[in-house]
Residue, then its C-alpha position, 0 to 999 in steps of 0.5 A: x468638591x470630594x468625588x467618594x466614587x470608588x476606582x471602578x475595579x474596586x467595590x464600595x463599601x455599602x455605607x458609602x452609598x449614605x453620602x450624598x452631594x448637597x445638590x441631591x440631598x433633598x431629593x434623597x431624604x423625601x423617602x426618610x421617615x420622620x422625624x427628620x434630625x439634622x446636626x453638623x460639624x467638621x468631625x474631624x478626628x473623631x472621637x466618643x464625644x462625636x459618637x455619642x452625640x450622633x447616637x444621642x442625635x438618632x435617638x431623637x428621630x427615625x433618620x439622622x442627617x450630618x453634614x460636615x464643614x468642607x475643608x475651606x470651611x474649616x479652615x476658615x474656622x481658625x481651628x489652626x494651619x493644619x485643620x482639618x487633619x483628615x480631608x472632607x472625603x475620608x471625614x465623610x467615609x468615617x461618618x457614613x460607617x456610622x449606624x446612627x447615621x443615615x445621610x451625611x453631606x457637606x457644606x461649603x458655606x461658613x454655616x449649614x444654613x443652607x442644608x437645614x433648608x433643603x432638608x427642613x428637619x424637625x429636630x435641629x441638635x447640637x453638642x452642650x458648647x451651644x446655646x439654643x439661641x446661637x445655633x444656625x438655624x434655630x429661628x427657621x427651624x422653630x418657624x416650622x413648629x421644629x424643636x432645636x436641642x444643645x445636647x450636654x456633652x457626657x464625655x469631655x473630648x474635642x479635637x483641638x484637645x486630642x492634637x495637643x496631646x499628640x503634639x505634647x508626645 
């Protein structure tokens, strides 16, 4: 598990204070207003697409929710040996400097099951690559009157297609 508290002679960046344990992730957002949205991914690189998404994602509710894959999660994505790049505590650094974002947390699960649980948002969002019917968690969330959303990407950028890039130079 990532440990995001700062040395104690050096002061925490105030985005820092967005990322939160799974295990108090539900006690935090009972102050969040709604409606409550929630996606996630590993982020690892992050780039326009990622971006956008989270944008487009906040744009659809008052309070946006992440939470990324832990590092063992990725890895058993099959992303490749070297995935993730940057480490779940730096991705979650990155991803709670974003504006759009105001709650980012992880999972070590191979689904965010269990965080859409905890958090029950009313709009569950994912990027273009995915079907409705194949998001984790759709049936619970539309069991709850929620609305479950595949954005369609604006930008064709990913990762993997980043790190070819750079390994082709």
């Amino acid at each position: 598990m990532p440990d995001p508290t700062p040395r104690p002679s050096i002061k925490a960046p105030a985005f820092e204070s967005k990322i939160v344990s799974p295990g108090e992730l539900a006690a935090r957002i009972t102050g969040a207003p709604r409606p409550l949205v929630f996606t996630n991914g590993c982020f690892d690189l992050l780039h326009r697409g990622h971006v956008n998404l989270l944008a487009e994602a906040r744009a659809l509710g008052a309070a946006l929710i992440v939470a990324l894959n832990s590092d063992a999660s990725v890895k058993r994505l099959g992303k490749g040996d070297d995935r993730p790049v940057n480490p779940l505590r730096d991705r979650l650094a990155v991803i709670a400097a974003l504006e759009s974002v105001t709650l980012v947390t992880w999972f070590e699960e191979d689904t965010p099951l269990q965080r859409i649980l905890d958090c029950r948002p009313d709009i569950l969002v994912k990027g273009g690559d995915w079907p409705v019917e194949r998001i984790v968690g759709n049936e619970e969330v539309s069991g709850w009157g929620g609305r479950v959303l595949s954005l369609p990407f604006i930008h064709q950028t990913s990762t993997t297609g980043l790190l070819a890039m750079i390994r082709r130079l």
